[in-house]
MDAnalysis code that builds the backbone (N, CA, C; Angstrom):
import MDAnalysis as mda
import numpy as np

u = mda.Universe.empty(279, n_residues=93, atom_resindex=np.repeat(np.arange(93), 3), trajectory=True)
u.add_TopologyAttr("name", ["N", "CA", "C"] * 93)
u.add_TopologyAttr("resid", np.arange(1, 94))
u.add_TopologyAttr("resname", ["UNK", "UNK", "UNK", "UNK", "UNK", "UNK", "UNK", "UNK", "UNK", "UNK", "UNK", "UNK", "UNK", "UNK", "UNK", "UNK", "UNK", "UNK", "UNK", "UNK", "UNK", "UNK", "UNK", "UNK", "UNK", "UNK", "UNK", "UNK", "UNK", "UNK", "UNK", "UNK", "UNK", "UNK", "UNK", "UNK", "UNK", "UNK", "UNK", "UNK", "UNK", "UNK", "UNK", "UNK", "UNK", "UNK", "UNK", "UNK", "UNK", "UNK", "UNK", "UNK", "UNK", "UNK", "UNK", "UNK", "UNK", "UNK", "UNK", "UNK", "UNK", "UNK", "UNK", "UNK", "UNK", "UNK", "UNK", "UNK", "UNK", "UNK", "UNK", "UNK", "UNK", "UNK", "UNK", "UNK", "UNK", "UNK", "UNK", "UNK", "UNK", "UNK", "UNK", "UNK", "UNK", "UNK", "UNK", "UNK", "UNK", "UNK", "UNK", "UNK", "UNK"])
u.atoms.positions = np.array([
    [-149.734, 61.316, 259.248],
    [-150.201, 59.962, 259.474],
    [-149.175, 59.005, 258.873],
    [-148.877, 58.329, 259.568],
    [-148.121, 57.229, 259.363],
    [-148.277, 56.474, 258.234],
    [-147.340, 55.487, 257.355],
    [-148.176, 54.930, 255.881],
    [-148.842, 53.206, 256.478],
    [-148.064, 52.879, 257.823],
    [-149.157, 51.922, 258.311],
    [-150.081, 51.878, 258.713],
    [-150.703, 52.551, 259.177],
    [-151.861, 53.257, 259.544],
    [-152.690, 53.511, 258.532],
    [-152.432, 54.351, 257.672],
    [-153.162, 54.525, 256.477],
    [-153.404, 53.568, 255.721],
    [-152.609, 52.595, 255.599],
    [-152.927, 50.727, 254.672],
    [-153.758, 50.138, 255.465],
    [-153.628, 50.384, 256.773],
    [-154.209, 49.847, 257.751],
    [-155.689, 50.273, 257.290],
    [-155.863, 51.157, 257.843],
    [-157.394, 52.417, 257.619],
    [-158.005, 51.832, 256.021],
    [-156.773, 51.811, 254.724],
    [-157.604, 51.705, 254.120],
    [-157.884, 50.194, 253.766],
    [-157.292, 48.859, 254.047],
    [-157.796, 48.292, 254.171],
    [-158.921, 47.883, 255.072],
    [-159.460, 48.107, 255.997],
    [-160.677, 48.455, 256.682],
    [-161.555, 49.317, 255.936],
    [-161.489, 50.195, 255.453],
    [-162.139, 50.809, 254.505],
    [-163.251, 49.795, 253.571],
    [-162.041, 49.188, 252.376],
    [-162.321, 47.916, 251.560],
    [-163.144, 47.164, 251.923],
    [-162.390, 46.497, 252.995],
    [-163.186, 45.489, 253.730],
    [-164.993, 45.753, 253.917],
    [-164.471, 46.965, 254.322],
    [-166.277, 47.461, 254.616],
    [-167.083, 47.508, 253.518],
    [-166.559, 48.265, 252.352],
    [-166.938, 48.295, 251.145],
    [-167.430, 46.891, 250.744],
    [-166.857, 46.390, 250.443],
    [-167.237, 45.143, 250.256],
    [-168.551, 44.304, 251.100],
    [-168.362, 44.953, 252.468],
    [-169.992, 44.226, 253.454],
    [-170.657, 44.905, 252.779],
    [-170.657, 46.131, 252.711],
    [-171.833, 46.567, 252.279],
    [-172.483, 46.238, 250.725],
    [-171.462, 45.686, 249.910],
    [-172.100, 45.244, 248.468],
    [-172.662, 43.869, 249.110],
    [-172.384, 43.158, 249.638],
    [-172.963, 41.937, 250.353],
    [-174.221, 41.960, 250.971],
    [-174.471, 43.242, 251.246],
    [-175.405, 43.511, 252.175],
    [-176.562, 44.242, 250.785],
    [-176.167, 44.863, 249.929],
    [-177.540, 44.717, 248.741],
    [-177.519, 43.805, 247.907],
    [-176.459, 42.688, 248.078],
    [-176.812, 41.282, 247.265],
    [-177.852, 40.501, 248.035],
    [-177.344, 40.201, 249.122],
    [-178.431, 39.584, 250.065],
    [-179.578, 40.461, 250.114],
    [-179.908, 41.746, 250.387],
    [-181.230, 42.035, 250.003],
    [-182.001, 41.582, 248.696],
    [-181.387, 41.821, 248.342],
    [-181.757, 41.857, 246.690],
    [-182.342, 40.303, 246.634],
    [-181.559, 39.288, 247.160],
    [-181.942, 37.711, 246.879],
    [-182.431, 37.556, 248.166],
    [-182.593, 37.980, 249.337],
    [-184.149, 37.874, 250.005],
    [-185.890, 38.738, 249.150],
    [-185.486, 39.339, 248.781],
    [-186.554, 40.450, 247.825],
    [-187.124, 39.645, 246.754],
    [-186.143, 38.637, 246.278],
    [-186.659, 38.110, 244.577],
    [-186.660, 36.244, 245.057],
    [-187.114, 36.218, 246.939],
    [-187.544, 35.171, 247.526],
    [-186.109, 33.896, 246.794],
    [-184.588, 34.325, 246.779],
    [-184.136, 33.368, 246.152],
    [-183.365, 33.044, 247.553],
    [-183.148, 33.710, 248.145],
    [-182.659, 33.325, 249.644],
    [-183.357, 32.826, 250.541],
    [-183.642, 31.748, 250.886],
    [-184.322, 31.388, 252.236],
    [-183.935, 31.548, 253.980],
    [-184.872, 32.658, 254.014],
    [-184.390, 33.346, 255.355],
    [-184.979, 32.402, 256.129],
    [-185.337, 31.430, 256.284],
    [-185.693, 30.134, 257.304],
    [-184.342, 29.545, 257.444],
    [-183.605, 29.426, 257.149],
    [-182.643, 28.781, 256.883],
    [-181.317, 29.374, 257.947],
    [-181.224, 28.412, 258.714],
    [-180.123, 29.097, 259.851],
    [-179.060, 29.108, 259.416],
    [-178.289, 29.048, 258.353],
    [-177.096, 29.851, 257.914],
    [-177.464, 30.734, 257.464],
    [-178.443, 31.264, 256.745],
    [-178.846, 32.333, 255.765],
    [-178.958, 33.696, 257.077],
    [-179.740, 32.969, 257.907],
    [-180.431, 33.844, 258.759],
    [-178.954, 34.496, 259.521],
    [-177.682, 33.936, 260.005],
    [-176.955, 34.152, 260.565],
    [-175.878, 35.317, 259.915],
    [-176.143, 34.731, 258.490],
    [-175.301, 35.761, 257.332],
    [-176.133, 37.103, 257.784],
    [-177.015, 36.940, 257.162],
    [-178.392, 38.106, 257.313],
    [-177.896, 39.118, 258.234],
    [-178.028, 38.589, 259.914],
    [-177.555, 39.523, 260.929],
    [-176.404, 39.882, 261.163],
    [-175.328, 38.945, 260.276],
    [-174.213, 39.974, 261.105],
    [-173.511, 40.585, 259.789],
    [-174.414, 40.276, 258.558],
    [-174.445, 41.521, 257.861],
    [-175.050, 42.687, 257.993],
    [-176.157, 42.709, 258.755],
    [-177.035, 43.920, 259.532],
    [-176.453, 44.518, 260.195],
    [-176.001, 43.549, 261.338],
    [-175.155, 44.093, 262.330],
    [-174.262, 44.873, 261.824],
    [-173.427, 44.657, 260.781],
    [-171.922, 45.376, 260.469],
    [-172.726, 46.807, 259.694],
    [-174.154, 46.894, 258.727],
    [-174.330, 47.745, 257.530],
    [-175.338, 48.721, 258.586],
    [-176.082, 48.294, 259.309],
    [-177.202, 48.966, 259.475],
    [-176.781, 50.406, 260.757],
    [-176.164, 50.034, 261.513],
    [-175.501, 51.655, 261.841],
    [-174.967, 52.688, 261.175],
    [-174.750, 52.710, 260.098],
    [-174.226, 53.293, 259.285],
    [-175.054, 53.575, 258.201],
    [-176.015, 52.666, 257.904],
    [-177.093, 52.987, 256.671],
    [-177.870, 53.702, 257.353],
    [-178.613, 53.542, 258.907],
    [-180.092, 54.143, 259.149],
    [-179.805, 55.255, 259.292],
    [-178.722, 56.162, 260.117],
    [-178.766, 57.815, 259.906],
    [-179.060, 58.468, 258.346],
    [-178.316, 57.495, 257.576],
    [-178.614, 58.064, 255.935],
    [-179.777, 58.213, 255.679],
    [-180.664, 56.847, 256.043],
    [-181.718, 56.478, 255.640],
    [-183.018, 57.479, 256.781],
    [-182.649, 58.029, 257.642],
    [-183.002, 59.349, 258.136],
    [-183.301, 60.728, 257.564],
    [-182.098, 60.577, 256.556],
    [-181.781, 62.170, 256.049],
    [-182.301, 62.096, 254.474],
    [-182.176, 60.834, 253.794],
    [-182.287, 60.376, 252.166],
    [-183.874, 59.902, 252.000],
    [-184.799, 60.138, 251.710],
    [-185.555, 60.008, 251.286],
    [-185.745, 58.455, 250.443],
    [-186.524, 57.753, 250.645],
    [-186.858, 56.350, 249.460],
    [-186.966, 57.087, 248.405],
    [-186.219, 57.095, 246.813],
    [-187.096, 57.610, 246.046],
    [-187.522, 56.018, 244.875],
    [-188.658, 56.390, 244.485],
    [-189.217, 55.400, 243.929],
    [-189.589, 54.065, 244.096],
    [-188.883, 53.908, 246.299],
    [-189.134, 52.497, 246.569],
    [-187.742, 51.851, 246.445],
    [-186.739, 52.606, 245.896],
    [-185.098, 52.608, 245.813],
    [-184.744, 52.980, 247.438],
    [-183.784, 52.501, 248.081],
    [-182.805, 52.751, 249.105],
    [-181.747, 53.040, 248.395],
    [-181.429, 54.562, 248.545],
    [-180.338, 54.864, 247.782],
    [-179.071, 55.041, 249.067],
    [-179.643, 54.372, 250.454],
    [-178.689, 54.489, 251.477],
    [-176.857, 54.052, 250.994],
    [-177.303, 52.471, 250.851],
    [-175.939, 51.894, 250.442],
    [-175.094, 53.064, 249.572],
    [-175.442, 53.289, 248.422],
    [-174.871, 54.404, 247.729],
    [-174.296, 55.469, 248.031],
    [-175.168, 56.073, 248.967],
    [-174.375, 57.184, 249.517],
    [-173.276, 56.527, 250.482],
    [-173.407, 55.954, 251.172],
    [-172.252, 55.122, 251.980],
    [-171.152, 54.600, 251.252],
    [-171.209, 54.309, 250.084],
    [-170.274, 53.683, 249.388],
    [-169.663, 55.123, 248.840],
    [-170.368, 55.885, 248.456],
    [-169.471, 57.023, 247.991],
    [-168.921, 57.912, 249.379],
    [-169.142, 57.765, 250.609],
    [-168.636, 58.372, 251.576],
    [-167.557, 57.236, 252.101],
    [-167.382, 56.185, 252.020],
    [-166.572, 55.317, 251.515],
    [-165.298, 55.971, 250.826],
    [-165.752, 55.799, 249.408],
    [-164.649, 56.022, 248.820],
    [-163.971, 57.575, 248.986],
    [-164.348, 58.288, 249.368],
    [-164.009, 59.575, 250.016],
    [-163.073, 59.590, 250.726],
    [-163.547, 59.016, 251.823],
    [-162.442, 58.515, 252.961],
    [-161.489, 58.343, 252.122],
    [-161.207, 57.003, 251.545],
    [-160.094, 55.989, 250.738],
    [-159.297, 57.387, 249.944],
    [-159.421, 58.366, 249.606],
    [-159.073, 59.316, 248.597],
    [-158.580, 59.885, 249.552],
    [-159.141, 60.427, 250.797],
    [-158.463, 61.354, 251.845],
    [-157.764, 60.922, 252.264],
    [-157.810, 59.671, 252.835],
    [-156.331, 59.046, 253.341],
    [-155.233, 58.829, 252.486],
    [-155.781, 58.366, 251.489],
    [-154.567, 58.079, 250.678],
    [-153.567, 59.326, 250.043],
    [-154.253, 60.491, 249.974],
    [-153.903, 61.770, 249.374],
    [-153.261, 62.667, 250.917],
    [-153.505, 62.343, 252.134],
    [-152.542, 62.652, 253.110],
    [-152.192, 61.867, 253.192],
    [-151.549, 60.829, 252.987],
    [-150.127, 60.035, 253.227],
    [-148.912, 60.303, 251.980],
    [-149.726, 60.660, 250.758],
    [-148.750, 61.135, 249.879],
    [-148.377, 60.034, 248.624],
])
């Protein structure tokens, strides 16, 4: 693999990483009612933070169990995340 490609890949990687911490902040401050989801910017953030997290969270959230009322989806995604970031970076050398 090429090393542009791989900067490439892993910045996309990052990038994602990062929606997805966005995506349990905004839960988190719709949950503790500090976000107002009436609110058509909020609401717009909302979905196309969905849009970008939720293909990728619901198979998890298929296989992972709620425990305690916890979504431990994000988590596992973030550590299959950083996986990736380690594999690529460790074949390019």
């Amino acid at each position: 693999m090429s090393y542009a490609v791989a900067n490439l890949l892993l910045t996309v990687l990052d990038l994602y990483w990062w929606v997805v911490i966005i995506s349990v902040i905004l839960s988190w401050l719709v949950a503790f009612d500090v976000l107002n989801t009436r609110s058509q910017a909020a609401q717009t953030i909302w979905r196309a933070v969905d849009a970008l997290t939720e293909p990728l969270l619901r198979p998890i959230r298929n296989v992972l169990p709620a425990v305690g009322g916890l979504d431990l989806s994000p988590l596992i995604l973030l550590l299959g995340i950083q996986f990736l970031q380690n594999l690529i970076s460790h074949s390019v050398g």
